[in-house]
N, C-alpha and C positions, 0 to 999 in steps of 0.2 A: 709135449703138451699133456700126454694122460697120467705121467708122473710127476707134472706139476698138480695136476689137477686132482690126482688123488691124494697128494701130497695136503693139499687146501684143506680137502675132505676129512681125513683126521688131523686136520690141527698140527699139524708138522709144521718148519722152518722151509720155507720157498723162496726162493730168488724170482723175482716176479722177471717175464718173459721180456725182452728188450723190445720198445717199442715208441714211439711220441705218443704222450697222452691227447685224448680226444681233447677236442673245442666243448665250453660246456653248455653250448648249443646241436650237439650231434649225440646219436646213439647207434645202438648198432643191433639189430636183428637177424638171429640164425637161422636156415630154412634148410630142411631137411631133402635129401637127393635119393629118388626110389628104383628100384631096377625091376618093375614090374614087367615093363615089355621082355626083359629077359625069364622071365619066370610064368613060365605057360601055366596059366588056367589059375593064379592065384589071382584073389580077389584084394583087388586096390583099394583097400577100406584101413583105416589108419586102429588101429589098438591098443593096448597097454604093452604089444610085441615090437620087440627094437625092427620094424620092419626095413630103412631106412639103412644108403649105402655109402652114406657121407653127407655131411652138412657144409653151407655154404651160409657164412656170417658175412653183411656187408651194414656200410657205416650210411647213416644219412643224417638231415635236419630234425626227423621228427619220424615216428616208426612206419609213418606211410610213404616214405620215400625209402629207409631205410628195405621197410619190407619188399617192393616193389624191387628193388636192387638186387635181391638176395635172390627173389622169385626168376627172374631175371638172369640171374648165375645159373644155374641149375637149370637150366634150358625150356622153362618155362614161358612161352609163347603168348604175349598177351593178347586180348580177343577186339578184334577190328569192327564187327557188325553183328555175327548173329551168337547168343547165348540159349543153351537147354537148361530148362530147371524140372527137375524131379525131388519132391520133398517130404517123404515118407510120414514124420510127425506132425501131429496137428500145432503142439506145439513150435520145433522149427517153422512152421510155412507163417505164424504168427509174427515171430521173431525177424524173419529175412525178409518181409512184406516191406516194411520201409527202405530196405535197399532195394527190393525190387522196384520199386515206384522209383527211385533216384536212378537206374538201369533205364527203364524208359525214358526218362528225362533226359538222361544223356546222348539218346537217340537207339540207342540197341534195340534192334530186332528179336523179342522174346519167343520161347518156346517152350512147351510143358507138356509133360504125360498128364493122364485121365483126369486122376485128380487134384492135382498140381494144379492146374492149367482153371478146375473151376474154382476153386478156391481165389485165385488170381483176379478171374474174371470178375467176382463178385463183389470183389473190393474196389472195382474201376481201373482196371490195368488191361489194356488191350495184348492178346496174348493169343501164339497161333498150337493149335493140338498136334502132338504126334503121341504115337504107339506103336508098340514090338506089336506089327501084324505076323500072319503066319506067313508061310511060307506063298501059297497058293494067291496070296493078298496080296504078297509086296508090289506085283510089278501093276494090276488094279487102283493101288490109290498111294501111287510113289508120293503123293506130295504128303501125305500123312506119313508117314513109314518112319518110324525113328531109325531103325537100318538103314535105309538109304541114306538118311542127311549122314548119317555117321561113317557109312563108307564112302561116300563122298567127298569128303572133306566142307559139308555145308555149312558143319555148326564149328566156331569158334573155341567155344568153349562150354564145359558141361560141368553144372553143380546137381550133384548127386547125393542127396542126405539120406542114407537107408535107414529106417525105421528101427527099434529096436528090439521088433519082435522075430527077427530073425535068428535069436539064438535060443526060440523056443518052436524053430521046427525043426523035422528032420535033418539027419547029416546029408541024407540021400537029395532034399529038396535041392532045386537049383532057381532061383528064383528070378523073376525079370530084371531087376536090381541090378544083382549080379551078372546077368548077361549085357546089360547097356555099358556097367563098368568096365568091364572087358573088353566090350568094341571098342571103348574110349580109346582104353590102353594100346590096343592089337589096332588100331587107324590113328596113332598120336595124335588125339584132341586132347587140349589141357582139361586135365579133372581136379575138381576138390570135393571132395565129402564131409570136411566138416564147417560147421556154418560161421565157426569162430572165424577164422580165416576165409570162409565167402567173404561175410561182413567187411573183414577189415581190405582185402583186394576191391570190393567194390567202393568203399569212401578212400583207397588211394586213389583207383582212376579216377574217381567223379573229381581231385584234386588239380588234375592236369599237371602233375607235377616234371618238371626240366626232364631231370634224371644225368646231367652231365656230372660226367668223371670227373672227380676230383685228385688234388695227392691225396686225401682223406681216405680214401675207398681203397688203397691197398699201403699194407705196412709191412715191412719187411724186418731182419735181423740187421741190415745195413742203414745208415743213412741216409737216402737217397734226395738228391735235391735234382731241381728241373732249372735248365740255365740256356737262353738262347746259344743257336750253332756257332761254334767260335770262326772265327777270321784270321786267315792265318798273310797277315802281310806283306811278306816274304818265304816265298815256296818256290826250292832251287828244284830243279828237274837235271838227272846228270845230264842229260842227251836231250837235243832238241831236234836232231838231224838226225841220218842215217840211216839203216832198216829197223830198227826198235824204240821210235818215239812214240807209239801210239799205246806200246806195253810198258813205259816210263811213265807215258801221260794218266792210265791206270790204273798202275801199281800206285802211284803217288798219291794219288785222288782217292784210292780205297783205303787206304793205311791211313788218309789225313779224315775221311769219314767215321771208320772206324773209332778214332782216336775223340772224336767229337767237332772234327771241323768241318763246316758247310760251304765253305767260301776259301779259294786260295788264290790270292792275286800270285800270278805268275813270275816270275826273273825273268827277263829279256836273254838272258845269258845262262850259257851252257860250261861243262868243265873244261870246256874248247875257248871258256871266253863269248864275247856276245855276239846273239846269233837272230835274234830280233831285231832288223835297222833300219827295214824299210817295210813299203807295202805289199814287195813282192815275200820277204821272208815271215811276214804276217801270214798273208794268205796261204804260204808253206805251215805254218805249225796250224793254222786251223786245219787243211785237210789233214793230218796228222792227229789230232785229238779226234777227228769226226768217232762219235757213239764210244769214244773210250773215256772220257771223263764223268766221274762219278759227283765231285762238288760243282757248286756254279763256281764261276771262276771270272778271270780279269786276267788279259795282257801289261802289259807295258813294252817301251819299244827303248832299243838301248841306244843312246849319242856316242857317236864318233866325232872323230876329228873331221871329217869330211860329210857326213850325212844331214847336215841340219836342214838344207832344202828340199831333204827327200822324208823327212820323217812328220814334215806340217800336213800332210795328205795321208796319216795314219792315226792325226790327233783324236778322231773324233770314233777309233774304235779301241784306244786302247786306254787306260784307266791314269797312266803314269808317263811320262819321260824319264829313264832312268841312268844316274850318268855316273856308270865306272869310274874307279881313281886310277885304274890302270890302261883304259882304252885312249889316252891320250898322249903326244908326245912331248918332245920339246916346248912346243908352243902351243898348251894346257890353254893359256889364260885365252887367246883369240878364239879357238875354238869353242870354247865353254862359254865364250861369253855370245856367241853367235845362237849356239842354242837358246838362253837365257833370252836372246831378245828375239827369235822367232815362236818357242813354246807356248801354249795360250796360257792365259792367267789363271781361268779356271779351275785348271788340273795339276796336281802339285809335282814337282822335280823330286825324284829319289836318289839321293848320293849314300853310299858306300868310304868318301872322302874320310879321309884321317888329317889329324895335324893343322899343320899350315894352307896344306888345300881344303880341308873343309873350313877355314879362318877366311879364304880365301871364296870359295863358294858360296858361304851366307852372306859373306861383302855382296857378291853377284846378286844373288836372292833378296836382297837388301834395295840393290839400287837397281835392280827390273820391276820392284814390287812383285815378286813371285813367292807361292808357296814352295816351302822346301821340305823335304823330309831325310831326315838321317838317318837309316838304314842299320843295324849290328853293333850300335856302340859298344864301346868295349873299356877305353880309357878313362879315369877321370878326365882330365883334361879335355876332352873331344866333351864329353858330360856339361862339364863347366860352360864351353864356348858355346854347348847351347842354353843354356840357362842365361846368361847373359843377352844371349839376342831374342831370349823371349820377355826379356824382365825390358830389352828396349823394344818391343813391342812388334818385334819380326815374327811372320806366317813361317814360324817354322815347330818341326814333330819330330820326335824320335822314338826309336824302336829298340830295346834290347833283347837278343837272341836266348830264350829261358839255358840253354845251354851255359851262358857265361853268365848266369846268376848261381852257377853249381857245381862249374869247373873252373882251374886256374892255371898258370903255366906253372907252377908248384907242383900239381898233380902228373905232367907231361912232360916234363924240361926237355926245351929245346923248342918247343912248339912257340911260332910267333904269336897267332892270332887267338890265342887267349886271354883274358885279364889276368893281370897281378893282383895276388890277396888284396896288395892295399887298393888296385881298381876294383877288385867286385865287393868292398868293404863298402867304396864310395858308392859303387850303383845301388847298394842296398839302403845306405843313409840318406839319397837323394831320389826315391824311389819315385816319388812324387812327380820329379821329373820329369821320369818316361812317360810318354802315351801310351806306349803299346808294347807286349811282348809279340815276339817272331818268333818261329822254328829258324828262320833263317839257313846259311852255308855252315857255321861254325860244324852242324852233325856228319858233315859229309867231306868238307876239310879237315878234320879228324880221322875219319876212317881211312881217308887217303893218306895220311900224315902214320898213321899205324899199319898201314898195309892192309888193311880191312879190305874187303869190295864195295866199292861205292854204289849201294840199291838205291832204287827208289822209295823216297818215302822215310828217309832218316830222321830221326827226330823226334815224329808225330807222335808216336803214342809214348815218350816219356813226359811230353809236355805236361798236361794234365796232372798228373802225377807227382811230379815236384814242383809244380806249382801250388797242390795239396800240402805236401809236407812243410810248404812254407806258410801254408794257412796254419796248419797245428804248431809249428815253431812262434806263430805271433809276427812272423815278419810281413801276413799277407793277409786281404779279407777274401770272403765271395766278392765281392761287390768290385776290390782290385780289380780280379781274374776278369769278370765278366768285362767291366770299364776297358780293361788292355789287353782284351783280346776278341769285342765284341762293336760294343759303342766307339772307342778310338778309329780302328780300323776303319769300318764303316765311314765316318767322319770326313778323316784322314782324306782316302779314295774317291768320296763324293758320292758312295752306290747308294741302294736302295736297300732295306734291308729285308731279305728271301722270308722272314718269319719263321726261321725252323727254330725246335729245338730240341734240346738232348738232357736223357734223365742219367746223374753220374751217382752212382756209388761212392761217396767220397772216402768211405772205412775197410772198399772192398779193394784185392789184392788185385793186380790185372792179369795174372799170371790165371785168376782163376775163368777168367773168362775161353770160351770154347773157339772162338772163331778167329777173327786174321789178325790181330793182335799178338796173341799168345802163340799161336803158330806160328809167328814171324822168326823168320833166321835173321832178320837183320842185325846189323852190328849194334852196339848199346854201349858207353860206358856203364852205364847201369844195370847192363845184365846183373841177375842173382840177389840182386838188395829187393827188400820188402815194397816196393812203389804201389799203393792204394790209390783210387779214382779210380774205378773200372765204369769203362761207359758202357750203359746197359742199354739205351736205346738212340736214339736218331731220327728224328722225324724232319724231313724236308721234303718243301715241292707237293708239297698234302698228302702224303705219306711216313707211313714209317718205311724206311730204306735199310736200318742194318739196327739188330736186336742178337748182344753178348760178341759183337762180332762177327757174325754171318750176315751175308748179303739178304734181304730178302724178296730182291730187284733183280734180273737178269738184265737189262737196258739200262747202261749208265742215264741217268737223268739231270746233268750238268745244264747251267746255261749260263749264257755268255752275257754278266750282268752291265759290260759296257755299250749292250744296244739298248737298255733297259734306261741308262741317264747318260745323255746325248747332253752336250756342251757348248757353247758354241766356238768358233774357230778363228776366230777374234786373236790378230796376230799385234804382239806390243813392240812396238818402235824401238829402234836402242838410244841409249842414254847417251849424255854429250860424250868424248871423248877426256875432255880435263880430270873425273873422278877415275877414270878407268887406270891412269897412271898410277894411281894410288898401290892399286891391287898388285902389281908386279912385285912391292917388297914382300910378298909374302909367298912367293915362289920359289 
């Protein structure tokens, strides 16, 4: 900045500083930062001397909000009730009289030395005396004592105009002036001395002005945009059981925080398969996450072949039914369809389904009248079959895992559960489509597929990131990102939405950030490539919780947003048996 600045000053060639230009309704005033309390015995009187140890410029509507902001920076305390005025010239005490009368008006408690004080009086301003008594005096007439209010902390704040006959006395004199300033300093009461700035502090406050933060009020080198907490619809957890769920349920929840997500609705199901089926294995992973979850979060409970009358007595705490293409046997269709007609209607069914069985599942979702949602698309084809049952006007949603909008089986060979070029061509030209993106299994069935270690938490923090790079490609907006991975979600699940949000960097590298991100050893296809969107803050639950990547919470502060929107449990009949035959050819 000072070789831009001197650069301006003779007329040189300068690349002006990266920045959003102002609204041309705001400005912006500097205010200068004093390190007087470090500086024994010098006197806090402003001069033609760079006395001044840094400035603080802030942005507002008009220079009384602006200035106020900037006073305000700089650790300047504004004054609550009581005000000293001492005002050396006859001229200044002329001058500052109409704000002192607007100072009464406002209700402030006024106070003045000798002659201050009659000057005041005489114009109709009610106004209480003090004076630098001696020593012998003080503890005699404490209520006059300007040393006491000042080591007391009585007075708010002290306007101090010194005269300007004091650079026609001695070096040796030490004058009373000089000694009030000094207490000011040496008892931190706010001081100002000059009357320009009385003036303009006293018509900001008599303004009442908000003073809320805006993005206005700080600019950076990066672009910073502010986007509600994302929602992450599918978040696998390896381990549900065993001695280390509660540091799975953690690790996952800080790395999905960090990365910018406030909300992870859960998988029923572990790399063991599902492990969520009833009430009793519910009531296991809650004491299991107790005080380790970092996001608010959502269960789901997973369908077996045998579990449908044991899972309608867990409807009402867990946000989904969710029903594996693997958890069933031979006889797929009976079992699926027994869920389908005990599940409440409210809350939507999460399939996984490929192919023929998801052809086969939105038939079911069709003819229960249930909502459905598809889980990890990946094929065109599956893409297709839902677009078609939404064009004939089925409750049904789909999700694709950001991962196979960026990986292919091209890049992996051999790996099934990827897209082929020409699927993730199709998921890109039919984008519209989807509701939502996921982190989803694809992160963590990869790493297992390459002999990785499957941590907790895979995924999270490239999301963001290449969802970025598809903004600056033209393939994506903000407004997508937010839509399918905020409002869908949301939606989707039936929750409430927590109100956080998070400020992202969307030019900055993540690498550069300090905290559990950039630390992370997890696995990455993405390691070493340039990935921009660094989230810089995190505000949930009425706080900020994690700024660069550091915590700045010891107490995870999660909650369980399926006691938050209660459903009711309103169980639907099942359908004739004559359409049910239909469904078998697609088996």
């Amino acid at each position: 900045m000072i070789e831009m600045a001197t650069k301006v000053i003779m007329g040189l060639p300068v690349t002006p500083y990266p920045g959003e230009k102002l609204p041309d309704d705001y400005c912006a005033i500097k205010v200068p930062q004093f390190s007087f309390s470090r500086l024994s015995g010098a006197d806090p009187v402003l001069g033609v001397e760079m006395a001044s140890t840094g400035e603080v410029a802030c942005f507002g509507h008009n220079k009384y909000e602006a200035y106020l902001k900037s006073l305000i920076s700089t650790g300047f305390q504004m004054p609550k009730k009581n005000i000293l005025l001492s005002i050396g010239s006859y001229k200044e005490k002329v001058e500052l009289l109409p704000s002192i009368k607007k100072m009464y008006e406002l209700g402030y408690s006024l106070f003045a030395t000798a002659g201050t004080a009659d000057f005041i009086q005489e114009h109709g301003v009610p106004i209480k005396y003090l004076e630098l008594l001696n020593e012998d005096e003080e503890e005699q007439k404490a209520e006059y004592s300007l040393t006491q209010h000042l080591a007391n902390n009585l007075i708010d704040l002290y306007i101090n105009l010194p005269s300007s006959n004091r650079f026609r006395r001695p070096a040796s004199y030490v004058s009373k002036g000089y000694r009030t300033r000094r207490m000011a300093v040496d008892y931190a009461v706010p001081l100002i001395t000059n009357v320009k700035n009385a003036k303009l502090l006293i018509e900001a406050l008599a303004r009442n002005i908000a003073l809320d933060v805006s993005s206005i009020d700080a600019q950076t080198s990066h672009n910073t945009i502010e986007m509600p907490g994302l929602v992450n619809i599918s978040t696998f957890i390896p381990s549900l059981e065993g001695q280390s769920p509660a540091y799975n349920f953690e690790e996952t929840t800080k790395t999905a925080v960090a990365s910018g997500f406030t909300f992870t609705s859960i998988l029923p199901l572990s790399s063991d398969g599902p492990t969520i089926v009833d009430a009793r294995s519910l009531s296991k992973a809650h004491e299991s996450l107790h005080g380790s979850i970092f996001t608010d979060f959502a269960f789901s409970v997973a369908a077996t072949e045998d579990n449908a009358n044991l899972i309608e007595h867990v409807s009402g705490l867990t946000s989904a039914l969710y029903l594996p293409s693997k958890a069933f046997g031979p006889e797929k269709l009976s079992a699926a369809s027994t869920h389908f007609a005990s599940w409440v209607e409210t809350k939507p069914i999460i399939t996984d389904c490929r192919t023929t069985d998801l052809a086969s599942t939105l038939l079911l979702a069709s003819l229960y009248n249930k909502k459905i949602h598809v889980t990890g698309v990946t094929r065109k084809e599956d893409l297709a079959l839902v677009q078609m049952s939404k064009e004939k006007n089925l409750a049904v949603t789909c999700d694709v895992s950001v991962y196979a909008l960026f990986l292919t089986k091209e890049d992996y060979p051999g790996v099934s559960f990827l897209p082929s070029k020409e699927d993730q061509k199709a998921l890109w030209d039919n984008i519209e489509i989807i509701d939502a993106f996921s982190v989803g299994t694809l992160p963590s069935r990869l790493a297992e597929f390459l002999g990785k270690p499957v941590t907790p938490g895979l995924g999270f923090a490239d999301t963001l990131p290449l969802l970025f790079r598809a903004v600056s490609e033209g393939k994506l907006t903000i407004a997508d990102i937010i839509s399918k991975l905020h409002d869908a979600p949301i939606q989707i699940l039936g929750l409430t939405d927590n109100e956080s949000t998070i400020e992202v960097d969307t030019d900055r590298l993540i690498s550069s950030l300090k905290g559990k991100i950039s630390s992370s050893s997890n696995f990455s296809p993405f390691a070493g490539q340039p990935l921009k969107g660094a989230v810089e803050r995190v505000h949930m639950n009425g706080q900020t919780v994690c700024l660069e990547g550091d915590f700045l919470v010891k107490e995870a502060l999660g909650k369980e947003s399926a006691f938050l929107v209660q459903h009711s449990s309103k169980l639907v009949e099942s359908q004739p048996d004559t359409p049910l035959g239909i469904i078998f050819g697609f088996f």
